[in-house]
C-alpha positions in Angstrom: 38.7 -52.7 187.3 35.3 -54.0 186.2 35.5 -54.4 182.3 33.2 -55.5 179.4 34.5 -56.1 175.9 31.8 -56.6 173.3 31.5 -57.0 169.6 28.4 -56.8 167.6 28.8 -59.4 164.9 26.7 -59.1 161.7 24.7 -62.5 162.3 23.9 -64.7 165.4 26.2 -67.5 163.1 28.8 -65.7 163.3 31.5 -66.0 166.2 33.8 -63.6 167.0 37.4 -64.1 167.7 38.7 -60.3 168.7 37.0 -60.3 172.0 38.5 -63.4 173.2 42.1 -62.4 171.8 41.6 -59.3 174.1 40.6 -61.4 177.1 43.1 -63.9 177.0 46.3 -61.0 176.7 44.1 -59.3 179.8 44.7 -62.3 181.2 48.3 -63.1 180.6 49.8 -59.7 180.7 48.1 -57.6 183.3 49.6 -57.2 186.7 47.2 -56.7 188.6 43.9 -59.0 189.3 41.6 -58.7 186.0 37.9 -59.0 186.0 37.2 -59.2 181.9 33.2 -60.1 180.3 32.9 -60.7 176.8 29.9 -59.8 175.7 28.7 -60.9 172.4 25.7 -59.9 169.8 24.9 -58.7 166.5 23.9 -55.7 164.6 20.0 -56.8 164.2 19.6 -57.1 167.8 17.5 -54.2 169.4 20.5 -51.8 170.8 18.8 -51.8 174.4 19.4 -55.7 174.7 22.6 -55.6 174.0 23.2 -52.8 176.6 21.5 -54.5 178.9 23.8 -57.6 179.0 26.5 -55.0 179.4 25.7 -53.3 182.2 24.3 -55.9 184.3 28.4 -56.4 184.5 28.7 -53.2 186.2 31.8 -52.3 184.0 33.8 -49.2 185.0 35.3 -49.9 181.8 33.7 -51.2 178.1 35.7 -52.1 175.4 34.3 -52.3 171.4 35.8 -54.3 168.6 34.4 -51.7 165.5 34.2 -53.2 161.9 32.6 -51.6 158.9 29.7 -53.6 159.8 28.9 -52.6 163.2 30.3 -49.2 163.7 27.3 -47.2 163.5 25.4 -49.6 166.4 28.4 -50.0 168.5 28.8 -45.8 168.5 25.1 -45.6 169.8 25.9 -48.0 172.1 29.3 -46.3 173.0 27.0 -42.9 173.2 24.2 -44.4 175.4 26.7 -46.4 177.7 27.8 -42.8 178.8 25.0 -40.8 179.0 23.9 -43.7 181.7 27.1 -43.5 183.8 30.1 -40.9 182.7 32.2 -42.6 184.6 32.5 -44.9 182.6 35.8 -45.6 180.1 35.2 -46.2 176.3 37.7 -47.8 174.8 37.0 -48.6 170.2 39.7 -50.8 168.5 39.8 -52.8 165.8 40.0 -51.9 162.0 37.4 -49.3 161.5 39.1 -46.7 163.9 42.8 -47.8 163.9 43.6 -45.4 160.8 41.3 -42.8 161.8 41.8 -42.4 165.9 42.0 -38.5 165.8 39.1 -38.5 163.4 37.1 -40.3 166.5 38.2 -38.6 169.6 37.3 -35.1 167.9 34.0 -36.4 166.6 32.6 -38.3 169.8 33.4 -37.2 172.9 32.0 -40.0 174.6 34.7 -41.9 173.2 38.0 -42.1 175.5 40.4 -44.0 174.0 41.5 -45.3 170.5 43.8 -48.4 170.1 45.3 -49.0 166.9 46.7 -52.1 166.0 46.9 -55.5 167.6 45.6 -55.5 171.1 46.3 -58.1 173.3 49.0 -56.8 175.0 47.9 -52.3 175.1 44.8 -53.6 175.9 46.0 -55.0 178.9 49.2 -52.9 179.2 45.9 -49.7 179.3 44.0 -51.5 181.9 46.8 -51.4 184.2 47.9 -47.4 183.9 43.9 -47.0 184.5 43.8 -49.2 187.3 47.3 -47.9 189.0 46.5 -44.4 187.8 50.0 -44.2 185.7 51.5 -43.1 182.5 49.0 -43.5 179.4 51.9 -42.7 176.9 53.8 -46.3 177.5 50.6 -47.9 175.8 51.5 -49.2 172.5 48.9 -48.0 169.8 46.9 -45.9 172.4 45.3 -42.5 171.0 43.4 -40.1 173.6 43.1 -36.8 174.6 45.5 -34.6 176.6 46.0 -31.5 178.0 48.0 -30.9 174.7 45.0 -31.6 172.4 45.5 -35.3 171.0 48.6 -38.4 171.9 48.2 -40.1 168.8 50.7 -43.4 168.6 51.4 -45.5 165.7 49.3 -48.4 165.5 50.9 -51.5 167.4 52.2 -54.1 165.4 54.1 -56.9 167.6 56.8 -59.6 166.5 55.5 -62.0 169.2 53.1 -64.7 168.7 49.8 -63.4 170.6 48.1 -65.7 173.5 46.2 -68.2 172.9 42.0 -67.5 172.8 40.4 -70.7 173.0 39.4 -70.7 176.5 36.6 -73.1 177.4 34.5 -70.1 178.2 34.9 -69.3 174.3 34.4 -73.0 173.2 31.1 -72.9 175.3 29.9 -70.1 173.7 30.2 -71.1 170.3 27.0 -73.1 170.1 27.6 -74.5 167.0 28.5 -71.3 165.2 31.2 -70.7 162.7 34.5 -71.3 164.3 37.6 -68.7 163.8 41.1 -69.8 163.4 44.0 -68.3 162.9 47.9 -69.9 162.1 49.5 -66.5 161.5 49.0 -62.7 161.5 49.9 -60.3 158.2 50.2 -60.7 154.4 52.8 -60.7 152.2 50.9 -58.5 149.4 49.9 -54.7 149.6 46.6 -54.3 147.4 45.3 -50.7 147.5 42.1 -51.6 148.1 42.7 -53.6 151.2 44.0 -53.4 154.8 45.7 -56.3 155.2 49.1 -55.4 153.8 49.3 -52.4 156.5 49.4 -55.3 159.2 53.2 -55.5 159.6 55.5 -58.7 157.8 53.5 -62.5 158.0 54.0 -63.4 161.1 53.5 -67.4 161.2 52.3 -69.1 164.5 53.9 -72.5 165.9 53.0 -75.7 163.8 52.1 -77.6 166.6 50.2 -75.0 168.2 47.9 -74.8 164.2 47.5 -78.6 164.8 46.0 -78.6 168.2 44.1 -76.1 167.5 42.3 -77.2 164.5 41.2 -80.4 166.1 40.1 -78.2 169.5 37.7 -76.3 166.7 36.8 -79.5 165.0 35.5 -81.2 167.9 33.7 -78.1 169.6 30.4 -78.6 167.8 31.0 -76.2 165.2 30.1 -77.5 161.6 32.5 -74.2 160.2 35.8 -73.4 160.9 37.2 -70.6 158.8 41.0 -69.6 159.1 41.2 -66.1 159.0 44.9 -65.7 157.9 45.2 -63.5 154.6 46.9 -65.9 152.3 46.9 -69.2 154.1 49.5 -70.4 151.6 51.6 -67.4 151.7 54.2 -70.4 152.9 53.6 -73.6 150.8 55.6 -75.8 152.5 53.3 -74.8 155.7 50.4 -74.9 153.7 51.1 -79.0 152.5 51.8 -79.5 156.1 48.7 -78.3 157.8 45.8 -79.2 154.8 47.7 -82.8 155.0 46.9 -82.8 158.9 43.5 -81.8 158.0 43.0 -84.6 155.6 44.8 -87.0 157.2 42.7 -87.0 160.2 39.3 -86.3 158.4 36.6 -88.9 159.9 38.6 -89.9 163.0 40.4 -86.6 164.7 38.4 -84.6 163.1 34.5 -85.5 163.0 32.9 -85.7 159.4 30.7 -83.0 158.3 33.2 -80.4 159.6 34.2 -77.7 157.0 37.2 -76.2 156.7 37.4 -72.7 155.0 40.8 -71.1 153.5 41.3 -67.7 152.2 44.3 -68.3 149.3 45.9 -66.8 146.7 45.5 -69.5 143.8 48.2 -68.4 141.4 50.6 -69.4 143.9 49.5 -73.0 144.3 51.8 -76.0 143.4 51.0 -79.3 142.1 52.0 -80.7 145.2 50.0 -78.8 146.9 46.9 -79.3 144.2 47.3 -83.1 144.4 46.9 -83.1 147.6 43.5 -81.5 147.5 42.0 -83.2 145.0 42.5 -86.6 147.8 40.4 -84.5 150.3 37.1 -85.7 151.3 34.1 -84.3 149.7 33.3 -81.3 152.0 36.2 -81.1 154.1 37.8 -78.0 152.5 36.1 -74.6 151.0 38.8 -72.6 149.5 38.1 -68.8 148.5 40.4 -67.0 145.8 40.5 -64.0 145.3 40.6 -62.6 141.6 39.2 -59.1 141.9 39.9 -59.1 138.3 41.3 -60.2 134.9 42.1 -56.7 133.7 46.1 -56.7 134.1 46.2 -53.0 134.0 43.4 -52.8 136.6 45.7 -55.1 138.8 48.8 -53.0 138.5 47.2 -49.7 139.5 45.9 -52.0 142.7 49.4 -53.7 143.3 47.3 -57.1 143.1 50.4 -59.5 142.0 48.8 -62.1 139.6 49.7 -64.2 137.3 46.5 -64.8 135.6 47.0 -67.6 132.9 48.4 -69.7 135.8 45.4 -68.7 138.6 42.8 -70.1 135.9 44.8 -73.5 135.3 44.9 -74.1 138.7 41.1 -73.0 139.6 40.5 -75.5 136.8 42.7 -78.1 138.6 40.7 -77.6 141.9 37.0 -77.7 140.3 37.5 -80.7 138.3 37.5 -83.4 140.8 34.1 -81.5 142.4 35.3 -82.7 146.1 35.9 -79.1 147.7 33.9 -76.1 147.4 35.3 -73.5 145.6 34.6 -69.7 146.1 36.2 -66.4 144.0 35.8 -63.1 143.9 35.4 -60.4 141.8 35.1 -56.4 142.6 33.4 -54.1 140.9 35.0 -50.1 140.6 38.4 -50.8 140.4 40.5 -48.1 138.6 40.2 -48.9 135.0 37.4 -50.9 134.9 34.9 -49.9 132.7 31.2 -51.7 132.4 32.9 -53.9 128.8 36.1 -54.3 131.4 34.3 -55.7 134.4 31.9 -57.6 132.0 34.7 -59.6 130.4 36.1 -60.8 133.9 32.6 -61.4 134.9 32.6 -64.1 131.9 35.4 -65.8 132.2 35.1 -66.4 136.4 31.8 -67.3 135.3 33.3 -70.3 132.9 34.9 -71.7 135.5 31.6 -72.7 137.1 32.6 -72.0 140.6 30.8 -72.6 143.6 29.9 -69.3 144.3 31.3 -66.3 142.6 31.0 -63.2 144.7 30.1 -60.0 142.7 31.6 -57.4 145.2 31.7 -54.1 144.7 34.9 -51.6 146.2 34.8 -50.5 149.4 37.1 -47.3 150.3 38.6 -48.4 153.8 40.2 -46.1 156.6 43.5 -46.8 155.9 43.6 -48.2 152.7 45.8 -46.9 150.3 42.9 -46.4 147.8 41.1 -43.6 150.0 44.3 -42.2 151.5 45.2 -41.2 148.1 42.6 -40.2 146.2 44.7 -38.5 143.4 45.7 -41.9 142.3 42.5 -43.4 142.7 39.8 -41.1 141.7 36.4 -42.1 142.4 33.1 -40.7 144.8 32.3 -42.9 147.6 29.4 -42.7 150.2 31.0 -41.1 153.2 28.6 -43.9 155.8 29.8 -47.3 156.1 30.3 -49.6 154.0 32.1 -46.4 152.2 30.8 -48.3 148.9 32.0 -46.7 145.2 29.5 -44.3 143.7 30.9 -43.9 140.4 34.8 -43.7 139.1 36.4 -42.1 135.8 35.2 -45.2 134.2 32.1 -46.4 135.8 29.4 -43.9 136.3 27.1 -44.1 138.8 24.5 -45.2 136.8 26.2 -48.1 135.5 27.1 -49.3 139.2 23.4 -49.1 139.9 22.5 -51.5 137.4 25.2 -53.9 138.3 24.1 -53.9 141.5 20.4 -55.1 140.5 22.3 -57.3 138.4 24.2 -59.0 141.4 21.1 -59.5 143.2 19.9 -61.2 140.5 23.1 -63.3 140.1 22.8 -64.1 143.4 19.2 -65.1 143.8 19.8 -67.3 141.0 23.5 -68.5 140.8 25.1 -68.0 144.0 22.0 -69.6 145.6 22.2 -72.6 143.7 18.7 -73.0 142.8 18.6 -72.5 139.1 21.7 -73.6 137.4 20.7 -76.2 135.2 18.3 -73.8 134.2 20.4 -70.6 133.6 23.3 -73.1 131.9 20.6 -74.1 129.8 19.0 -70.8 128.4 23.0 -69.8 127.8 23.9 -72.7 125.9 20.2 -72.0 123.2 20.5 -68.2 123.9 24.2 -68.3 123.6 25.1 -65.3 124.9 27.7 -64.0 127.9 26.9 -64.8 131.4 27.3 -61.5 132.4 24.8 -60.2 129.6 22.3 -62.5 130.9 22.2 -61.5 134.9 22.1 -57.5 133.3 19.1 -58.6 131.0 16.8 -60.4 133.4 17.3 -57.7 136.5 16.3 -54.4 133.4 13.1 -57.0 132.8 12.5 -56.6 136.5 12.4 -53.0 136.9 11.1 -52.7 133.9 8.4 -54.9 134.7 7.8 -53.3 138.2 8.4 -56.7 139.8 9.0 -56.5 143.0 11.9 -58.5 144.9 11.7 -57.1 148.1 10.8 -60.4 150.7 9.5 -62.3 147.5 8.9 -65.8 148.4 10.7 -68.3 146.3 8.2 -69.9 144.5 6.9 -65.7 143.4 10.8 -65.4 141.9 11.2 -68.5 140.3 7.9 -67.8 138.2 9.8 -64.4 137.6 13.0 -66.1 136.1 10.5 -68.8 134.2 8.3 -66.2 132.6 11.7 -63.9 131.7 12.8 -66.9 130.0 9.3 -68.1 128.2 7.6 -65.2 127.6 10.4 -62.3 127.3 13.5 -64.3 125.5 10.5 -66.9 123.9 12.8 -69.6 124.8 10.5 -73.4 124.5 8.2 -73.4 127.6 8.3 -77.2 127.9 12.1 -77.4 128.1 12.6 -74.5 130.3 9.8 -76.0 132.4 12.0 -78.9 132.8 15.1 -77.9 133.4 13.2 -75.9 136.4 12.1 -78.7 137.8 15.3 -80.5 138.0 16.5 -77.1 139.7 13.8 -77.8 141.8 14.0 -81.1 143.3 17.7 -81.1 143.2 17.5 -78.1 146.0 14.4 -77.6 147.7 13.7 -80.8 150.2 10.0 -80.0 149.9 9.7 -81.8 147.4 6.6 -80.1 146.4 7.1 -78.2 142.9 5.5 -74.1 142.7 2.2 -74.5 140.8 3.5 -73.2 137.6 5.5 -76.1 137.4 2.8 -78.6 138.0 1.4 -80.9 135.7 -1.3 -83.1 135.9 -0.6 -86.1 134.5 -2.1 -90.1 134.8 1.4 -91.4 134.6 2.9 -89.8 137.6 1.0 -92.5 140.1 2.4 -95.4 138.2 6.2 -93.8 137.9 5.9 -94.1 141.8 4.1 -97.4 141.8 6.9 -98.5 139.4 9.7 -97.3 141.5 8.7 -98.8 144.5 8.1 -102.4 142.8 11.8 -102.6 142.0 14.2 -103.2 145.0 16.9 -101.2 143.9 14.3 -97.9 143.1 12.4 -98.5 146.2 11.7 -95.8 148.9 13.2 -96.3 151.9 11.5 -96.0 155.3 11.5 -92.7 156.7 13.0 -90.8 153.4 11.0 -88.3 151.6 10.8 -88.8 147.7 10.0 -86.0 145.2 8.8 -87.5 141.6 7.9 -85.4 138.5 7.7 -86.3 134.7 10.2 -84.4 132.2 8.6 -83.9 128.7 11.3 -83.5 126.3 13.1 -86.0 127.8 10.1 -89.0 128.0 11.4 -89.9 130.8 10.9 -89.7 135.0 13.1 -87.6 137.7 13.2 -88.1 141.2 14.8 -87.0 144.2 15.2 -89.2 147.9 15.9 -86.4 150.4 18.3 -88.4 152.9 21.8 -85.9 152.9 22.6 -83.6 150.4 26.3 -83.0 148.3 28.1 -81.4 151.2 30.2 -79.0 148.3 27.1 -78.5 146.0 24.3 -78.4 148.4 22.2 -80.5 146.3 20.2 -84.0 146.4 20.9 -86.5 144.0 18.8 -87.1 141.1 17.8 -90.1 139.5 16.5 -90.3 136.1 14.3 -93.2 134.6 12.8 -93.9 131.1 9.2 -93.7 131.2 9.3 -96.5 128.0 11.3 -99.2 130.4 9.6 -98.0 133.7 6.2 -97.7 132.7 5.9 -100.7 129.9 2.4 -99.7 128.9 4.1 -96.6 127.4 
């Protein structure tokens, strides 16, 4: 039984771990002989390339992992696939169709087969009954048609601990990619928003087995390696254990410049467990938290368990020391959220000065309790994936619009990292909310009819330098200076956009200066970036050797122009 299983992943950077899970219980549990491809690409590949590296497999049967992301390309595939050869079995699993396999098998006919749930072991438990010709009905989680209309099985949640997927066929095809690890399966919370909780009780995998496994990523080329498991530190005492490994064998084990990423709940977090991470090396650890929200009666209508007061102390804790990269989340369109609401937990994620803050917006899932009952959660949604919010009882669709300019512009300018000397800057002399700010400056560009389609940088930074200047009248000098800090600090040009340019006598003996002293000298082969700050009377430059691995900036150096420069 010739079979393909292929996932279309949303960028080349990303790897994907279903396809190898599926491969590797093909392999263990089958009984008969096995021949399993795993076909990999992504949703901006033309669909006839991807179908190409398909069928030169000759596959009498072609399995899909389906996402949110990738369902509408991997149903034209699906479609194509058996207008080409109807012989041919298609099998979807994976999240998108799990809570929906009826919904499927009426709508596409080309599609034969639904599994819900985990599939290592009804994938290959489905190969065989094809292969042998047998009973379909003893496959855990399958859905398909049958002489009685639908068989329809509850999706298949396992106890056991699933095989292994790190073959060295799936190390060598990692190229560097981001690396996916997980040390356990479920999550011990049940937000209505999310899928998660429906995956059956936390089901932890061995120790040891975490262990090897996170030095077999580490040392497979991959500079990410991001643990998928819901709340890493659902277990705390597991938790200690594995980020103390991690540390512990940082620069020797485990090569530097390998990033570790954690998903974790961060009201949860001990001191223990917080001292321990402010010893990690600079880079080695990105941690995301989710906070959704700071409105508590948003969070109880959600089942989100927080204790808030206690999730900001210890965000505080983690930022402080500036050696790991911190990431947290908001969603916009929760129930109860109004625009003043969603504004005010905007703020205050924003005073923590993060990393990055994602600005999500809900998304109504297949077979999250949020679109299964809609009573309790009232709100439209577009009916094509992503199923994003349209408007709610306390959001109207209007005011999700304009957030959403507004989160472009937060992250073109925040998230992004290029501007936030500036943007702290014009808050601090403005002083006004964060959230006020992002809202302002993307009306100013559709007002002004800028466009921000493709824009190249240097185009949008002039936008975000006249909105300041000429629309708030903030001093053009300063801003003009904090810009080009922004500047050097993140763009190893080292060439400044023309609107930041100044021609100035001086600037040849900064360098001349600099390079007389041994300690300010350029070194061989290292780019330097110089520029002259006016309301400081003083010099900036940047040497572009390696940037801050949790900031992603170059280090700046600041000189008097009085002591360097002694005719001044």
């Amino acid at each position: 039984m010739h079979t393909v299983i292929c996932c279309l992943n949303s960028k080349y950077i990303h790897s994907s771990l279903a396809p190898w899970c599926l491969l590797a219980g093909a392999k263990a549990y089958s009984r008969y002989a096995v021949s399993v491809k795993v076909v990999e690409g992504t949703v901006n590949e033309p669909i006839s390339a991807v179908l190409a590296r398909i069928t030169e497999n000759v596959p009498q049967v072609v399995g899909f992992c389906t996402y949110i992301w990738n369902v509408t390309e991997v149903l034209e595939l699906a479609e194509t696939l058996k207008q080409q050869n109807s012989g041919i079995r298609i099998i979807l699993g994976g999240p998108e169709v799990g809570y929906r396999a009826q919904e499927i098998l009426e709508k596409y006919p080309f599609i034969d087969f639904v599994l819900s749930g985990e599939g290592e072991r009804p994938f290959a438990q489905l190969l065989d009954a094809l292969t042998a010709g047998t009973d379909l009905s003893v496959v855990g989680g399958l859905c398909y048609r049958d002489g009685c209309g639908y068989h329809i099985s509850a999706p298949y949640l396992p106890t056991e601990e699933p095989v292994s997927p790190y073959s060295e066929e799936y190390l060598q095809t990692l190229h560097g990619r981001i690396a996916y690890l997980e040390t356990s399966r479920g999550c011990p919370y049940s937000c209505a928003f999310c899928l998660s909780g429906r995956c059956g009780t936390v089901r932890f995998f061995d120790l040891e087995r975490a262990k090897e496994n996170i030095l077999l990523l580490a040392s497979s080329g991959a500079k990410t390696v991001k643990l998928v498991d819901r709340t890493f530190n659902a277990d705390k005492h597991r938790a200690y254990v594995l980020f103390s490994f991690i540390i512990e064998n940082y620069g020797e084990k485990i090569p530097n410049g390998v990033c570790f990423h954690f998903e974790i709940a961060g009201d949860i977090l001990d001191e223990r467990i917080i001292e321990l991470l402010n010893t990690a090396p600079v880079g080695a650890i990105q941690l995301e938290i989710g906070l959704q929200s700071f409105n508590e009666t948003t969070l109880a209508a959600v089942s989100r368990e927080t204790n808030t007061k206690r999730l900001i102390a210890n965000i505080e804790k983690l930022i402080a020391p500036r050696n790991i990269h911190i990431h947290i989340d908001l969603i916009a369109g929760l129930p109860y959220e109004d625009a003043d609401s969603f504004a005010d937990s905007f703020n205050r994620a924003f005073a923590l000065q993060p990393d990055m803050l994602q600005f999500g917006f809900l998304k109504l899932l297949y077979g999250a309790p949020m679109r299964e009952n809609c009573e309790q959660y009232p709100c439209t949604f577009s009916e094509v994936p992503p199923y994003e919010v349209l408007s709610t009882p306390w959001l109207t669709a209007g005011e999700l619009q304009r957030m959403h300019r507004a989160e472009d512009a937060f992250d073109r300018v925040w998230n992004s990292g290029r501007f936030r000397r500036t943007v702290n800057f014009a808050l601090q002399v403005l002083n006004t909310a964060p959230f006020t700010f992002f809202i302002r400056f993307s009306d100013w560009l559709l007002e002004t009819k800028r466009s921000i389609q493709r824009v190249p940088l240097d185009i949008y930074s002039e936008y975000l330098f006249l909105f300041l200047t000429d629309f708030l009248q903030l001093d053009m000098v300063a801003v003009r200076d904090k810009m080009v800090c922004d500047r050097l600090a993140t763009n190893a040009s080292g060439v400044l956009p023309k609107f930041l340019q100044r021609q100035d006598v001086r600037l040849k003996a900064v360098r001349t200066a600099l390079n007389a002293k041994p300690d300010t000298k350029l070194q061989k082969g290292v780019k330097r970036a110089t520029a002259i700050l006016y309301t400081e009377n003083r010099a900036v430059y940047a040497d572009y050797t390696a940037p801050n691995p949790v900031t992603g900036e170059y280090g700046l150096h600041f000189v008097p122009l009085a002591t360097t420069l002694k005719i001044f």
